[in-house]
N, C-alpha and C positions, 0 to 999 in steps of 0.2 A: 034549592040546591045551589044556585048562583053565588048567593050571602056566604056559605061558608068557606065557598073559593075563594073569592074576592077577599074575604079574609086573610087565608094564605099564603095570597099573592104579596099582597103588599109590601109584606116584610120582605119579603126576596126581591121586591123592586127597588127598595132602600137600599137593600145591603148592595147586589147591581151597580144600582147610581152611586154609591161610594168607592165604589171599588173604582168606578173611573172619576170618582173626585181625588183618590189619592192619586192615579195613576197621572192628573192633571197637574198636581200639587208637584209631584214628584218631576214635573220638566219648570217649575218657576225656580229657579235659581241662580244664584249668583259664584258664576266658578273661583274657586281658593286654590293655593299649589297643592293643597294637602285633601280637602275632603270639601266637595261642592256645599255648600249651603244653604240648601232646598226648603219647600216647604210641607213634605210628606210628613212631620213631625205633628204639623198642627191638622194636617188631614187625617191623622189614621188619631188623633185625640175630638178631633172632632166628628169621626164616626162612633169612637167610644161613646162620648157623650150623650151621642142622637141613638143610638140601634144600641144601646146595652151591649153584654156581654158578648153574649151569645153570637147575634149577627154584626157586630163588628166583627169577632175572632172568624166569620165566614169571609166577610167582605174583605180584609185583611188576607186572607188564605187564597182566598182568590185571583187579588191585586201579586200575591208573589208568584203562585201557579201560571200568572197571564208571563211575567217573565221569564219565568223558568221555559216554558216551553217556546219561549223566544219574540215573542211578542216585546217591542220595544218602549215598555214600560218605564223603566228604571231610568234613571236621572244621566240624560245625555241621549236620550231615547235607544238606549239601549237593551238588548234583553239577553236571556241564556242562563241556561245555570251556571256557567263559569261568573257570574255576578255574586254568587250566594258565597263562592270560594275566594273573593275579590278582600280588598282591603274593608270597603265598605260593604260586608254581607252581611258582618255580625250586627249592625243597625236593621236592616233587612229583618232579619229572625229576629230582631228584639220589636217589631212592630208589632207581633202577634202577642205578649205581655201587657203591652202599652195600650192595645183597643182594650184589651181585657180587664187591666186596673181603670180604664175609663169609663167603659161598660158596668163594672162589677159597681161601680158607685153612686147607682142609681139606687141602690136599696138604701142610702142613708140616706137620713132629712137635713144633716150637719152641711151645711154651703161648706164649708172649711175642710172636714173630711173627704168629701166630695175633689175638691181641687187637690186635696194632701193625696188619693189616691191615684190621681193623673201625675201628677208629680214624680210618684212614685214608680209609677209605670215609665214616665221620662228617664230616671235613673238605671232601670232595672235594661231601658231601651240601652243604652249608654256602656250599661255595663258589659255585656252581651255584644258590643262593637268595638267595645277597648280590648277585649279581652281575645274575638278573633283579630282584630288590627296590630295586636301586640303579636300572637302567634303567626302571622303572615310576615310582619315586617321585621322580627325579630329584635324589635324594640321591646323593654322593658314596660313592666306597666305603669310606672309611675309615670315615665316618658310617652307611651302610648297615649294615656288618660291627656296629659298638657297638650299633646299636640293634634290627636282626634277627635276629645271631646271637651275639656274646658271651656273653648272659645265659642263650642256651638252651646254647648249647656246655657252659657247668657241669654241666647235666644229662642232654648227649644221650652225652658220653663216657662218664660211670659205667654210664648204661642200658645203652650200646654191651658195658662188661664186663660189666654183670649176666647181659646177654643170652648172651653167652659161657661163663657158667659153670652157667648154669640148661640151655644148650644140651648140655656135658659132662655134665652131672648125669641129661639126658633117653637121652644115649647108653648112658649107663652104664647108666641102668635099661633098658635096650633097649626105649626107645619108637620109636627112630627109627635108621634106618641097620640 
């Protein structure tokens, strides 16, 4: 009866433990005038990576619910749902895409697909904070895009691979899966 607990458990210990790796990731950062430049980009790709779909999209869910309800999560250790309505919220909700394109791309054997679908979830992240940071700030999008995400995009796509291959590196030593 023990074995099929302990089964159970594990996964909810991982997803857990990431949930405060992002919330860790999410206070390394280096403050800009415009939009801090954290590392919750490469943590919630690197839950994707490690816990799949499935228990990133929890752990991620998690990581925004510890905010929401005020817990000072959020980058500046902040928390509250007036975060989600902030300039940087629409990043916020685009994490839960982004574990999911990172997760979902464990069913391919293509190393290339694999990274194209992180990737993709970076962008999909991106889009989803340009498009609430345009409706907050009343900046256009083309303008939005240059000044909240461009500059970080140079960084969140290398993170998005580092994350990927630190992720195979953790398989390989059988930390995970």
């Amino acid at each position: 009866m023990a074995k099929p607990l302990k089964r159970n458990i594990k996964p909810l210990i991982f997803a857990a433990l990431f949930t405060a790796v992002i919330c860790v990731f999410s206070q390394i950062a280096v403050p800009t005038p415009v939009l801090p430049v954290t590392l919750q980009i490469f943590g919630v790709c690197l839950c994707g990576y490690l816990l799949g779909a499935r228990l990133s999209l929890l752990s991620v869910l998690c990581y925004i619910m510890l905010g929401v309800i005020g817990l000072p999560v959020f980058y500046g250790f902040q928390g509250g749902a007036q975060h989600l309505l902030s300039y940087t919220g629409g990043f916020i909700f685009g994490f839960l895409p982004l574990a999911f394109c990172c997760g979902v791309c464990n069913k391919f054997k293509s190393e290339l697909l694999k990274i194209l679908f992180g990737i993709i979830g970076v962008l999909i992240c991106h889009v989803i904070g340009v498009l609430q940071f345009s409706l907050i700030s009343s900046n256009g999008i083309l303008e939005s895009f240059l000044v909240a995400s461009l500059p970080y995009l140079l960084k969140d796509i290398p993170l998005c691979i580092l994350a990927y291959y630190i992720a195979k590196l953790a398989c390989r030593k059988g930390i995970t899966k």
